[in-house]
ChimeraX commands (.cxc) that place a marker at each C-alpha (Angstrom):
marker #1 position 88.49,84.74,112.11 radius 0.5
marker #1 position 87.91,81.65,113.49 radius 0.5
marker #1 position 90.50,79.32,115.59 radius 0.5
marker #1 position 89.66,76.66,112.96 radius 0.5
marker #1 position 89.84,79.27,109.84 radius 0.5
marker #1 position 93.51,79.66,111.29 radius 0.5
marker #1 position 94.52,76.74,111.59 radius 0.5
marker #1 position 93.17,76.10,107.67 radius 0.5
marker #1 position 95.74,79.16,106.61 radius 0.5
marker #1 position 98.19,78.56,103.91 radius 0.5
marker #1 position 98.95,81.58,102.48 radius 0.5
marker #1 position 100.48,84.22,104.25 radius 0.5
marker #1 position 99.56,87.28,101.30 radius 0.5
marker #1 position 97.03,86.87,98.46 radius 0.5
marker #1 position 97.58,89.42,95.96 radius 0.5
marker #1 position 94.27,90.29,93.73 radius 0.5
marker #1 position 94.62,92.04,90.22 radius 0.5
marker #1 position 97.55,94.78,89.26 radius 0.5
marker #1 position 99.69,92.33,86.61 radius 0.5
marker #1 position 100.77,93.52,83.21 radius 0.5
marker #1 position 103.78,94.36,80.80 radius 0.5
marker #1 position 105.94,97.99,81.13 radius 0.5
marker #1 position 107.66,99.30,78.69 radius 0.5
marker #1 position 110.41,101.54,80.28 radius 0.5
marker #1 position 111.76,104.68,78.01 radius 0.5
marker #1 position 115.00,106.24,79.45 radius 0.5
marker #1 position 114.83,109.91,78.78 radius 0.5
marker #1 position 116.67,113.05,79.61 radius 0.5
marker #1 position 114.31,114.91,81.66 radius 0.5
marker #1 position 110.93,115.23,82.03 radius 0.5
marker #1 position 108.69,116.87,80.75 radius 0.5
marker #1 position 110.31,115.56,77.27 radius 0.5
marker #1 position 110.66,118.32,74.65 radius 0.5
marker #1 position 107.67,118.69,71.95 radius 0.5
marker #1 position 109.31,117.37,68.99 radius 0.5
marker #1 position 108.56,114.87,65.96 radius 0.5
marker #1 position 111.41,112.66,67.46 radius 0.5
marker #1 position 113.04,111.80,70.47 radius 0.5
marker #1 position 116.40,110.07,70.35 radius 0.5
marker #1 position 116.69,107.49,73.57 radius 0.5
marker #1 position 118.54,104.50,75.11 radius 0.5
marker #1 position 117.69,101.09,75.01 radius 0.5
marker #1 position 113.79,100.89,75.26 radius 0.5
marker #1 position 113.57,97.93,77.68 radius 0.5
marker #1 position 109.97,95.68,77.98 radius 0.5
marker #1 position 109.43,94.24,81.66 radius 0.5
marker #1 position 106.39,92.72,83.55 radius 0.5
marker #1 position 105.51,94.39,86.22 radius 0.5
marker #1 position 102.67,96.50,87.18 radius 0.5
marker #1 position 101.68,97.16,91.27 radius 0.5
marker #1 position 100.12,93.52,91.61 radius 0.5
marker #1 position 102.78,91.83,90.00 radius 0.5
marker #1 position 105.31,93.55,91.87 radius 0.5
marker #1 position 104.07,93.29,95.53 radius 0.5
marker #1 position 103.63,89.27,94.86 radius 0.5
marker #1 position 107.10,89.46,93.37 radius 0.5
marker #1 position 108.29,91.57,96.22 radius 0.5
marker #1 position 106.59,89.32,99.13 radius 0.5
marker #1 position 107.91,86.25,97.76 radius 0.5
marker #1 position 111.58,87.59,97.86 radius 0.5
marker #1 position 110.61,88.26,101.51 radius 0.5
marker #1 position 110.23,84.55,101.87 radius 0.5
marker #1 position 106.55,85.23,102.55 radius 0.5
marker #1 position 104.38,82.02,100.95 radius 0.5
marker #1 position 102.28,84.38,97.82 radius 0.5
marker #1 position 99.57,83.39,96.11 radius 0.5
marker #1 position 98.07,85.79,92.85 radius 0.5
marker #1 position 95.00,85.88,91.53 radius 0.5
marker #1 position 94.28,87.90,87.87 radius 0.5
marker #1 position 92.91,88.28,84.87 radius 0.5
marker #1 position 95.48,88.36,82.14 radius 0.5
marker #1 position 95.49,87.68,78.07 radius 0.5
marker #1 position 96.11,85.05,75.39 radius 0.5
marker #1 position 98.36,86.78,74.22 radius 0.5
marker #1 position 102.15,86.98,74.20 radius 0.5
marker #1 position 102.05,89.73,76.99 radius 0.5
marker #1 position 100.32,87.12,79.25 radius 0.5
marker #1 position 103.25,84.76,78.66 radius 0.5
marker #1 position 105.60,87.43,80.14 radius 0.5
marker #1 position 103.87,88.23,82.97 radius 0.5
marker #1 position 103.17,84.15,83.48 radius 0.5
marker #1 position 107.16,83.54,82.84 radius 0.5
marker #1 position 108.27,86.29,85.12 radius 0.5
marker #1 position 105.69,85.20,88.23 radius 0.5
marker #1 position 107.07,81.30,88.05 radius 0.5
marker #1 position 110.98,82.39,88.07 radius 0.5
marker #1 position 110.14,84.88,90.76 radius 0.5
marker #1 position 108.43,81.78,92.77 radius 0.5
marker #1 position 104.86,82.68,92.83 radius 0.5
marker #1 position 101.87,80.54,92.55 radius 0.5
marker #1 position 99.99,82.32,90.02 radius 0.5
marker #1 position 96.28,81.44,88.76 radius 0.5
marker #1 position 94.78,83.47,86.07 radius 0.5
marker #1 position 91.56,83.64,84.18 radius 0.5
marker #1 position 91.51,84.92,80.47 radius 0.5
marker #1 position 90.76,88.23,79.67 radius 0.5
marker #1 position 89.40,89.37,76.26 radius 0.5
marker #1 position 90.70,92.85,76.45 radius 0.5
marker #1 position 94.04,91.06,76.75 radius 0.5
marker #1 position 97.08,91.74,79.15 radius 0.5
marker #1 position 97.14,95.19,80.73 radius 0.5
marker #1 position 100.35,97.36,79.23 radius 0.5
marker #1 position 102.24,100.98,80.31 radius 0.5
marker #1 position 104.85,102.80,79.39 radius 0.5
marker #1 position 107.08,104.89,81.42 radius 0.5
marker #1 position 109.15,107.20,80.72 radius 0.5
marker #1 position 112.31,107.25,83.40 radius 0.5
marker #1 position 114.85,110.48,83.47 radius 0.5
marker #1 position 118.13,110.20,85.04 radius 0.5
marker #1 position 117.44,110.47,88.43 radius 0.5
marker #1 position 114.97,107.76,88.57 radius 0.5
marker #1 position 112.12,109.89,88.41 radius 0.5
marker #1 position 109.29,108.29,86.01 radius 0.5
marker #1 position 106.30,109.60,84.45 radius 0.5
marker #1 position 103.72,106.33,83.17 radius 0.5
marker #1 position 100.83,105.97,81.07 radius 0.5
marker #1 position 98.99,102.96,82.12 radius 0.5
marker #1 position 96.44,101.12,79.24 radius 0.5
marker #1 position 94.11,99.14,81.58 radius 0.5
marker #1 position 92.38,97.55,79.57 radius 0.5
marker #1 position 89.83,95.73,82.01 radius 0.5
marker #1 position 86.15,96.13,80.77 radius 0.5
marker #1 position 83.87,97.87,83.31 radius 0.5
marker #1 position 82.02,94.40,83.69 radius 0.5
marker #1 position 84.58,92.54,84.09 radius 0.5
marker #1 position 84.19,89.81,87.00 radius 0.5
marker #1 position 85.90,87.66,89.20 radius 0.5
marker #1 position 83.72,84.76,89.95 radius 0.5
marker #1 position 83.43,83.84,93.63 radius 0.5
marker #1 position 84.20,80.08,93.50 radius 0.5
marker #1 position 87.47,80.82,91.53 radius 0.5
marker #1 position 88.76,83.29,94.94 radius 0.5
marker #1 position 86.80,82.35,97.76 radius 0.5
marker #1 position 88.90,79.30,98.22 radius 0.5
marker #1 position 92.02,81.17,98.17 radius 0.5
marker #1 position 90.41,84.00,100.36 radius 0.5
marker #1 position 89.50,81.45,103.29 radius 0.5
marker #1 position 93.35,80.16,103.31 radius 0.5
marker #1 position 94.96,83.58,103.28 radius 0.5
marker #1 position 96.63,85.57,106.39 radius 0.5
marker #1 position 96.44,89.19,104.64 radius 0.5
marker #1 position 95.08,89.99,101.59 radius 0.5
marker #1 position 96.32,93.01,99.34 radius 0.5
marker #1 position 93.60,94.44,96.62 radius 0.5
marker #1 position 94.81,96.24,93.39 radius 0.5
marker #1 position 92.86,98.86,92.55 radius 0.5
marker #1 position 91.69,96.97,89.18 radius 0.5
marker #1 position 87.61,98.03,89.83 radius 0.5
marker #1 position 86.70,93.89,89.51 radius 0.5
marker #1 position 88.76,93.70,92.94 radius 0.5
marker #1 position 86.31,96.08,94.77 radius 0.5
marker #1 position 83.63,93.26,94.66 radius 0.5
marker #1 position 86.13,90.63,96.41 radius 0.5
marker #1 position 85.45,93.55,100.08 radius 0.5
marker #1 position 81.97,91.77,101.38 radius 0.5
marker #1 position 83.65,88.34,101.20 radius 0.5
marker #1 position 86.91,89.71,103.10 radius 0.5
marker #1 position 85.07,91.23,105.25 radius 0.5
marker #1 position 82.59,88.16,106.16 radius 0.5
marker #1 position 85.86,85.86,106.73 radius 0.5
marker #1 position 87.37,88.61,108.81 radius 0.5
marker #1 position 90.91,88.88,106.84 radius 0.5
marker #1 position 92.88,91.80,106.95 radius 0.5
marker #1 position 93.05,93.58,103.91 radius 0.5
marker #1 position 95.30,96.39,102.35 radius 0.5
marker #1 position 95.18,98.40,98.99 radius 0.5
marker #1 position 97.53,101.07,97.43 radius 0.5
marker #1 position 95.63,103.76,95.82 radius 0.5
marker #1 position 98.35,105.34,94.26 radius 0.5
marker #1 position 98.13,108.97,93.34 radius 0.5
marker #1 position 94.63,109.52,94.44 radius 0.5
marker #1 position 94.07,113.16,95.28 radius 0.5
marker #1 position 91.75,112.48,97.75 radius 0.5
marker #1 position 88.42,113.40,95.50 radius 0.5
marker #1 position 88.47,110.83,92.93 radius 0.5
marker #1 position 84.89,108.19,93.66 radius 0.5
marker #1 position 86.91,105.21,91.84 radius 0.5
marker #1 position 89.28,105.22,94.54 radius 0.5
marker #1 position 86.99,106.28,97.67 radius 0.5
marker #1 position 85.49,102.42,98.35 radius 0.5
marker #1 position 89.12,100.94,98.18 radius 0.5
marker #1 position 90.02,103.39,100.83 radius 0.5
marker #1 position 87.20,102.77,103.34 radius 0.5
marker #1 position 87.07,99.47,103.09 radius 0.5
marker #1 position 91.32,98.59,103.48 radius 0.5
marker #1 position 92.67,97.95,107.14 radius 0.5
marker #1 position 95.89,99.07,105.76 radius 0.5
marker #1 position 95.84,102.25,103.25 radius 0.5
marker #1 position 99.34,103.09,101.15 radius 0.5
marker #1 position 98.96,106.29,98.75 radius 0.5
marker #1 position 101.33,108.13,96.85 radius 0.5
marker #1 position 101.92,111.95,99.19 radius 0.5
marker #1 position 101.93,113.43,95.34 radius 0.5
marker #1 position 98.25,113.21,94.45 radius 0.5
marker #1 position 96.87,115.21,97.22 radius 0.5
marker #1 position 99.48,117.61,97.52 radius 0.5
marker #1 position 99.38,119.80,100.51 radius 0.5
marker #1 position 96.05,117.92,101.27 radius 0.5
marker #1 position 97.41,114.81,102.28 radius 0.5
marker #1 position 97.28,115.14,105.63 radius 0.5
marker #1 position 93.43,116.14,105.85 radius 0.5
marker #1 position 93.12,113.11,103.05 radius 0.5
marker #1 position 94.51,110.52,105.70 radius 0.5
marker #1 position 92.38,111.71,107.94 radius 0.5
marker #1 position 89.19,111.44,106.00 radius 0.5
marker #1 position 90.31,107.74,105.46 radius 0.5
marker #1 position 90.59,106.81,108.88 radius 0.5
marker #1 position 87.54,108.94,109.95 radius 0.5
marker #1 position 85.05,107.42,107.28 radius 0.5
marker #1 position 86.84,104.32,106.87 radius 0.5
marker #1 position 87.98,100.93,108.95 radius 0.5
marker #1 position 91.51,101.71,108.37 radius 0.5
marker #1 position 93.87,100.66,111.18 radius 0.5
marker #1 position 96.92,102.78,109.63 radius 0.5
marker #1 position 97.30,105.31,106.32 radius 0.5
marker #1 position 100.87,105.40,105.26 radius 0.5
marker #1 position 101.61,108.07,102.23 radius 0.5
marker #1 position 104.66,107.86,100.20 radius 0.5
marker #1 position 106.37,111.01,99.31 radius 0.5
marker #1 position 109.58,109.10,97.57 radius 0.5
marker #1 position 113.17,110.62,98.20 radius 0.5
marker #1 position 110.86,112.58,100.93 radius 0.5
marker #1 position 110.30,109.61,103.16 radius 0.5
marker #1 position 106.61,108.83,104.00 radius 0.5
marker #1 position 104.26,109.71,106.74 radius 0.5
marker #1 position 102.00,107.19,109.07 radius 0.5
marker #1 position 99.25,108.07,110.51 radius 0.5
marker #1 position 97.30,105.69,112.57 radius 0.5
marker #1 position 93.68,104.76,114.08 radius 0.5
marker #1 position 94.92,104.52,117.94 radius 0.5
marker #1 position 98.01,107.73,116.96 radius 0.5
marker #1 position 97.53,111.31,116.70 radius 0.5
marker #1 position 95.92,112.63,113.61 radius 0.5
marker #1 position 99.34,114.59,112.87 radius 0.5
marker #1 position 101.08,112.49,109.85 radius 0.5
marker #1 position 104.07,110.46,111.47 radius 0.5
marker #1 position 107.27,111.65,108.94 radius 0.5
marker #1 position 109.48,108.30,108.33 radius 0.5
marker #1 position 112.56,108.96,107.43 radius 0.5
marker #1 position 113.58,108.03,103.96 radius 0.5
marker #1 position 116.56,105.51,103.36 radius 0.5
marker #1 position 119.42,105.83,101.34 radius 0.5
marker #1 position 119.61,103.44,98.86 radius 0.5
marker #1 position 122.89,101.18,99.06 radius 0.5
marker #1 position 123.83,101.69,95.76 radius 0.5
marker #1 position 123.07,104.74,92.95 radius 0.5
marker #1 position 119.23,105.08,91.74 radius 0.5
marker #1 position 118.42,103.95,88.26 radius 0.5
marker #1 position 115.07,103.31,88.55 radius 0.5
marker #1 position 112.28,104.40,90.68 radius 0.5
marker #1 position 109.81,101.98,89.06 radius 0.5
marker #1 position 108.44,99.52,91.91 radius 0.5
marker #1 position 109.48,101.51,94.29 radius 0.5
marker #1 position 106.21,102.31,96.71 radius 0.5
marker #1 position 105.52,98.50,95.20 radius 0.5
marker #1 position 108.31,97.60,97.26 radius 0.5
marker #1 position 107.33,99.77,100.05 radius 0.5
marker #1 position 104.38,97.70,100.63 radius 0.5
marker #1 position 106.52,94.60,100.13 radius 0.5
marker #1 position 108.47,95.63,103.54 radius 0.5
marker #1 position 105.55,96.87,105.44 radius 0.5
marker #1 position 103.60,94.02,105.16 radius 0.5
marker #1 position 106.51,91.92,106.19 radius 0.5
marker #1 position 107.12,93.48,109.48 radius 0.5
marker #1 position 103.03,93.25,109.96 radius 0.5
marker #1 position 102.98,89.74,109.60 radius 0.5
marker #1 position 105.70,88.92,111.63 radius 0.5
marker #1 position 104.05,91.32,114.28 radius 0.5
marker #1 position 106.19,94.42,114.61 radius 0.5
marker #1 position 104.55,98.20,115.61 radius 0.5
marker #1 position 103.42,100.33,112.09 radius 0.5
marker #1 position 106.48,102.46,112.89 radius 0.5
marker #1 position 109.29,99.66,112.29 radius 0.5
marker #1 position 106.67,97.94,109.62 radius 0.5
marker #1 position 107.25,101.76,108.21 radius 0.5
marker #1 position 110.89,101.97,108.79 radius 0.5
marker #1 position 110.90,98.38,107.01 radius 0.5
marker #1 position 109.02,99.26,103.93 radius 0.5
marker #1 position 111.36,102.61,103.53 radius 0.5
marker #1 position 114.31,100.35,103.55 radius 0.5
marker #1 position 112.45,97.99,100.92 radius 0.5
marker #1 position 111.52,100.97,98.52 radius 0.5
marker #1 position 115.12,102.62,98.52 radius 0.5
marker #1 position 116.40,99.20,97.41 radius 0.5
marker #1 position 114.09,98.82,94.94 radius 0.5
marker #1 position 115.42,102.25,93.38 radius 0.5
marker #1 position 118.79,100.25,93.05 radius 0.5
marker #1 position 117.31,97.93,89.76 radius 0.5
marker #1 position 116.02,98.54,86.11 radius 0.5
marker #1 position 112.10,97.83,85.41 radius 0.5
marker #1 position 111.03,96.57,89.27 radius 0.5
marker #1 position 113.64,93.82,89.13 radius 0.5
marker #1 position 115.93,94.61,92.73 radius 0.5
marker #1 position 113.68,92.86,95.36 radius 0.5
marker #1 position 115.21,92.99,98.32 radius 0.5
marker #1 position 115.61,90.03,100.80 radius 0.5
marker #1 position 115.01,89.39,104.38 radius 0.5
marker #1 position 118.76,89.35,105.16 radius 0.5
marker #1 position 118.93,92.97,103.57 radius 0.5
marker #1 position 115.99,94.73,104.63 radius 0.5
marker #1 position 116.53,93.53,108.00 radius 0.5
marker #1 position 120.04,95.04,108.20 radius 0.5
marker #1 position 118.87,98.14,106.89 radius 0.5
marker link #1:1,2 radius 0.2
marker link #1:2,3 radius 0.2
marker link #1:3,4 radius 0.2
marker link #1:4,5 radius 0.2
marker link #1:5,6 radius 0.2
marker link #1:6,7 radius 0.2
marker link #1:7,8 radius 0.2
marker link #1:8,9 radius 0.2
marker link #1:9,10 radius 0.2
marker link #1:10,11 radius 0.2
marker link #1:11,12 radius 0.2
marker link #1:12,13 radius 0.2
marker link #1:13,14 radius 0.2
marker link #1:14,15 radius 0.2
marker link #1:15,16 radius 0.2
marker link #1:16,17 radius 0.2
marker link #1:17,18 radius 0.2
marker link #1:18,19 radius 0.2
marker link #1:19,20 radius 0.2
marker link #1:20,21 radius 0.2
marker link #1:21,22 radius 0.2
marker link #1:22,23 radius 0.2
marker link #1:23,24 radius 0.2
marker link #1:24,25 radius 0.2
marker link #1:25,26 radius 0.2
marker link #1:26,27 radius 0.2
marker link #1:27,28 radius 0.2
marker link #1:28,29 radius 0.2
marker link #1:29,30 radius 0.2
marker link #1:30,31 radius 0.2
marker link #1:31,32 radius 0.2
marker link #1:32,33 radius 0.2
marker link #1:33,34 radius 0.2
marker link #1:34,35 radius 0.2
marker link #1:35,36 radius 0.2
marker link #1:36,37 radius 0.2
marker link #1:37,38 radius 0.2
marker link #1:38,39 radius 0.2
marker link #1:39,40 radius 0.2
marker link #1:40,41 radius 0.2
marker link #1:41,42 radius 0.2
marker link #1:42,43 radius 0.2
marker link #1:43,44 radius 0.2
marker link #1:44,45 radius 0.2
marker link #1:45,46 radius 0.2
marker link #1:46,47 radius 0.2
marker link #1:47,48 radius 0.2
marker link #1:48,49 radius 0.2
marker link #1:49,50 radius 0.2
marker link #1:50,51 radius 0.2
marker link #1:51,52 radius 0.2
marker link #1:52,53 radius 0.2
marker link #1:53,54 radius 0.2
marker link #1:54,55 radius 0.2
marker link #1:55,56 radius 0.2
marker link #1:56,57 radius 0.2
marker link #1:57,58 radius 0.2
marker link #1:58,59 radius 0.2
marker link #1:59,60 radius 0.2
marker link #1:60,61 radius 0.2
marker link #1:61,62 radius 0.2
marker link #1:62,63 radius 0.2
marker link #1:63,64 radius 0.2
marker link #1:64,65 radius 0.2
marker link #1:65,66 radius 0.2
marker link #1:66,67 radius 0.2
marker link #1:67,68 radius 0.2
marker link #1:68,69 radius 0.2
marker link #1:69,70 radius 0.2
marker link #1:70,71 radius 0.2
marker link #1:71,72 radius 0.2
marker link #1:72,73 radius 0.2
marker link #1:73,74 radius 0.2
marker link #1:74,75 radius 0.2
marker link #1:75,76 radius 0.2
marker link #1:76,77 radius 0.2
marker link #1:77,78 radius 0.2
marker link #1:78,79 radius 0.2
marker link #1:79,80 radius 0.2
marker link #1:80,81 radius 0.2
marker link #1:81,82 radius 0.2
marker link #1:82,83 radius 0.2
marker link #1:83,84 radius 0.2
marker link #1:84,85 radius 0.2
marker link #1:85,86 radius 0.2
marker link #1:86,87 radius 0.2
marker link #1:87,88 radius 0.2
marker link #1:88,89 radius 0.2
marker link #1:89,90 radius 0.2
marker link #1:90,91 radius 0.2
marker link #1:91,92 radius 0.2
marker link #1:92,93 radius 0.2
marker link #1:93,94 radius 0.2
marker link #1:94,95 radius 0.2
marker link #1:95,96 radius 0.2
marker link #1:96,97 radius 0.2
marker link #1:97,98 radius 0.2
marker link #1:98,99 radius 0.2
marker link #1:99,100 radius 0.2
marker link #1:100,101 radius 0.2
marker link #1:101,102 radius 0.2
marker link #1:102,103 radius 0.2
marker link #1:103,104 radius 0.2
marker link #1:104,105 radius 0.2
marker link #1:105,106 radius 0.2
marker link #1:106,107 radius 0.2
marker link #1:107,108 radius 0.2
marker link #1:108,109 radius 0.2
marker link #1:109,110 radius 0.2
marker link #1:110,111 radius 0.2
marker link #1:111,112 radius 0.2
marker link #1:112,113 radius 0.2
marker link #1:113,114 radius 0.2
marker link #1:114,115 radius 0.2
marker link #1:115,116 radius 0.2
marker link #1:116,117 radius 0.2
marker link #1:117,118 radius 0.2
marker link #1:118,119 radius 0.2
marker link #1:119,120 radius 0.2
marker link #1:120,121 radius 0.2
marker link #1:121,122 radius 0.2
marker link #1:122,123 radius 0.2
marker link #1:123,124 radius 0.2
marker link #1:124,125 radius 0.2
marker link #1:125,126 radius 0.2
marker link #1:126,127 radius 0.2
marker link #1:127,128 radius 0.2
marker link #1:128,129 radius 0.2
marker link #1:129,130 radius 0.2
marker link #1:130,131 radius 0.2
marker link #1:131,132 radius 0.2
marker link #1:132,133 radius 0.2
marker link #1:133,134 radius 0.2
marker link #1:134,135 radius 0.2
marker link #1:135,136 radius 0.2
marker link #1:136,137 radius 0.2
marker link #1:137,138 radius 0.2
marker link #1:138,139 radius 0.2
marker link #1:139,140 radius 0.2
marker link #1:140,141 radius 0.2
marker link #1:141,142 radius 0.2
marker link #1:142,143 radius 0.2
marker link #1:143,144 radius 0.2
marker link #1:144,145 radius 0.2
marker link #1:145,146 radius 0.2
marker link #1:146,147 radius 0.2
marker link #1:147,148 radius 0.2
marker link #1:148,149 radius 0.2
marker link #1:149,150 radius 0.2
marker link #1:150,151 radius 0.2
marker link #1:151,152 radius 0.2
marker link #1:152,153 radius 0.2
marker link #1:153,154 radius 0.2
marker link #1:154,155 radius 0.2
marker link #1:155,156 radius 0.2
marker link #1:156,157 radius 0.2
marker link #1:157,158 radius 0.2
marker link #1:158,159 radius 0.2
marker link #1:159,160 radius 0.2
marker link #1:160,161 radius 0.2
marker link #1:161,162 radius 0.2
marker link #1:162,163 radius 0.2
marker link #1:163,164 radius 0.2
marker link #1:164,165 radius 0.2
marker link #1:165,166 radius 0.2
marker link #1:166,167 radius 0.2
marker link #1:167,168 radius 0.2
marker link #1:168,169 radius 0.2
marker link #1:169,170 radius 0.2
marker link #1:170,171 radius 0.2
marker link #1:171,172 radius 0.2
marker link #1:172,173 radius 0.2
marker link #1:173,174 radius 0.2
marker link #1:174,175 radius 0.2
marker link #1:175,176 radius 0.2
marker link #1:176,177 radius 0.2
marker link #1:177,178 radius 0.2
marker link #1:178,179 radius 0.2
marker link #1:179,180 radius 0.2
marker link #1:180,181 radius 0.2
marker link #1:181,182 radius 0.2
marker link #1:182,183 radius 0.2
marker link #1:183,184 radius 0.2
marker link #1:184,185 radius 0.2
marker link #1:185,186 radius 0.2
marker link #1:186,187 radius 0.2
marker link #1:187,188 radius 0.2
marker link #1:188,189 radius 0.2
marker link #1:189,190 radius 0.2
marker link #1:190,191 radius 0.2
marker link #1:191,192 radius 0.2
marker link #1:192,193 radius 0.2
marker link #1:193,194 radius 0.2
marker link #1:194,195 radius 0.2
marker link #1:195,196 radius 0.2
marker link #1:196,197 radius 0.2
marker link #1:197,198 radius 0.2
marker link #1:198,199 radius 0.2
marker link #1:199,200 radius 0.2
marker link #1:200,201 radius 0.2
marker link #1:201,202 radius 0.2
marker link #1:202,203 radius 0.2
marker link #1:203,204 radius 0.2
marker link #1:204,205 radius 0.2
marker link #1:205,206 radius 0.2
marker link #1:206,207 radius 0.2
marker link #1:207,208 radius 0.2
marker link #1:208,209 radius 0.2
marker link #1:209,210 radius 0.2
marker link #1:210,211 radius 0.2
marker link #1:211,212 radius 0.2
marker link #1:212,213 radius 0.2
marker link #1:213,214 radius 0.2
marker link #1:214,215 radius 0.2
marker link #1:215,216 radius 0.2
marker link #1:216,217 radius 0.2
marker link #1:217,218 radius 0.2
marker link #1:218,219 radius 0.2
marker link #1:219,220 radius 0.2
marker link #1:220,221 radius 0.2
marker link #1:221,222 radius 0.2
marker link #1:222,223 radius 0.2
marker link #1:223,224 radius 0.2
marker link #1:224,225 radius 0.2
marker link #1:225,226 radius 0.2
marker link #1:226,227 radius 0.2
marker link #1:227,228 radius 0.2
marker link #1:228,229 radius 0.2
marker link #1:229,230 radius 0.2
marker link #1:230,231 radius 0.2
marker link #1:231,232 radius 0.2
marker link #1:232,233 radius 0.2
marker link #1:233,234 radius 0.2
marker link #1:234,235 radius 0.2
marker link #1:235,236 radius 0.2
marker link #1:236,237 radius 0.2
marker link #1:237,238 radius 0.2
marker link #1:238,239 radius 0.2
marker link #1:239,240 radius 0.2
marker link #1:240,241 radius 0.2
marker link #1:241,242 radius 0.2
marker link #1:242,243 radius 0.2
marker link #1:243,244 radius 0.2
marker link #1:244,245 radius 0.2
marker link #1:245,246 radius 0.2
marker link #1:246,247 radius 0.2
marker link #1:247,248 radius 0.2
marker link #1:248,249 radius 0.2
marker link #1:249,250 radius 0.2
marker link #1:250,251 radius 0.2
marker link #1:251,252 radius 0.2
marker link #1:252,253 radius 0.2
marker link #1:253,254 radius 0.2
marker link #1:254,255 radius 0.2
marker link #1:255,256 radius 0.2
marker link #1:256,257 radius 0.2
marker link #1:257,258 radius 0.2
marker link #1:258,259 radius 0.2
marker link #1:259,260 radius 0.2
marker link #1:260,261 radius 0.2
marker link #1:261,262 radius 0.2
marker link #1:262,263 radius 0.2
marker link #1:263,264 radius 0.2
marker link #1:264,265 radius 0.2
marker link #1:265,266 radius 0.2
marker link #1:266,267 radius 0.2
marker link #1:267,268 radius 0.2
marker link #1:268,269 radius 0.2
marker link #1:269,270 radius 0.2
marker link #1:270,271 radius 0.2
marker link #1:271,272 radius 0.2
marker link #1:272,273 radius 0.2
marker link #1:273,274 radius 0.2
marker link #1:274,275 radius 0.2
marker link #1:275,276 radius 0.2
marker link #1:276,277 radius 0.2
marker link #1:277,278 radius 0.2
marker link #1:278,279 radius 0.2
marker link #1:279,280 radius 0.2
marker link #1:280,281 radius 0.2
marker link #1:281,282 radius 0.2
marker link #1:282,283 radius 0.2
marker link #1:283,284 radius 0.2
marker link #1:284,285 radius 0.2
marker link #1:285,286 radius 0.2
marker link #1:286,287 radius 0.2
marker link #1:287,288 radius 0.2
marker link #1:288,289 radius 0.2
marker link #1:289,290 radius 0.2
marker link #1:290,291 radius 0.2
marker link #1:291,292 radius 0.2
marker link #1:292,293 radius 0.2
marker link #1:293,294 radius 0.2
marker link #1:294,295 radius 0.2
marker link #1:295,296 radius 0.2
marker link #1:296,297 radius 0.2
marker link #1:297,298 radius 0.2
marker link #1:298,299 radius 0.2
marker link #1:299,300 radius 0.2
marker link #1:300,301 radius 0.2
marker link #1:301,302 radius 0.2
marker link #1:302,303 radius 0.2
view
């Protein structure tokens, strides 16, 4: 990036795809028994979703957040619109005709959550240039969902020289959809679950084949693991953090993990505090129903 492209910057994160509506089922345990009928608590509606959440996240952060989507006309949409402007966001959307993406998750008592996302998105669906360009030329860091109209948004980043992160998720490591969002990412978050006991050799494939400066997996009251570009190719363990107050919720959680990470990167600290930071980050965000405890600078700081 250019002196001139730097001095242009406005926005310190641009978000790109991931909003939509959860619906949040508290249940006993999971699995949930086979049965006709399930008798539950309140059934509780929230927008959300991984893009929503790490714009929602970085703004609480004080970071300056601009989002980018495709969303419905529908009253779904209005949700996700209304819960982006009282979180502080400057959100643009385009219309989708497949309408506002949904889930529902199912949450037991210890936070743990099992969700059925609806994506919606047509295969064709695209993101036209002149809408995001603008946006990607005044951005510090940009942060991809893995909605698949984001993966043509890489040869533009790449031209301008922004960093760029993504969060695949579960991905087990074998999965095609996910394999150009993890090449192509300077900074890689996945979820320790979907590759199992392969998630170390999976980090490694992503930093061998890819650009990635740093992999960080998840692995939830586990802590996470870092393993960097410049590090050894032994996963890092982070130490998880205790949340300050009981878990309700683990919804948002690696959301929020990304949320701290990417704060301590832009303010220029090593992957291992920018690690520490997003652990602190994720445990608060266990503390809150349906993604809604963000945690601010004050508190993730301190923790």
């Amino acid at each position: 990036m250019t002196q001139q492209q730097t001095d242009q910057l406005h926005h310190d994160v641009l978000v790109v795809g991931g909003s939509g509506v959860d619906t949040v089922v508290r249940v006993d345990s999971l699995p949930v028994p086979l049965a006709d009928a399930v008798s539950v608590g309140p059934i509780r509606e929230s927008p959300g979703h991984t893009g929503g959440n790490v714009a929602l996240g970085c703004r609480a952060l004080g970071l300056d957040v601009k989002f980018l989507d495709y969303i419905g006309d529908d009253w779904t949409g209005n949700q996700v619109r209304e819960r982006l402007t009282a979180g502080g966001v400057d959100f643009q959307a385009l219309i989708s005709p497949a309408g506002t993406r949904r889930a529902v998750n199912l949450v037991e008592k210890t936070g743990r959550r099992m969700s059925f996302h609806d994506a919606r998105d047509p295969d064709d669906l695209r993101m036209p240039r002149d809408f995001y360009l603008p946006h990607l030329q005044r951005s510090r860091h940009v942060h991809l969902s893995i909605t698949n109209f984001t993966r043509f948004l890489y040869d533009d980043i790449e031209a301008l020289g922004v960093p760029v992160s993504t969060d695949l998720h579960d991905w087990d490591g074998l999965s095609e959809y996910h394999r150009e969002f993890a090449l192509r990412s300077d900074l890689v978050f996945l979820s320790a679950a979907g590759a199992s006991e392969r998630i170390a050799s999976v980090m490694r494939e992503i930093l061998r084949e890819g650009r990635a400066e740093a992999v960080i997996a998840t692995a939830g009251a586990g802590g996470s693991y870092l393993m960097s570009r410049e590090g050894s190719r032994t996963p890092r363990p982070v130490p998880a953090t205790v949340p300050p107050t009981p878990v309700v919720d683990s919804n948002g959680a690696g959301d929020a993990y990304v949320c701290g990470f990417l704060y301590g990167r832009l303010a220029g600290r090593d992957l291992e505090e920018c690690a520490r930071l997003g652990a602190v980050a994720g445990a608060y965000a266990c503390t809150g129903e349906g993604s809604t405890a963000l945690i601010a600078p004050d508190d993730l700081l301190v923790g």
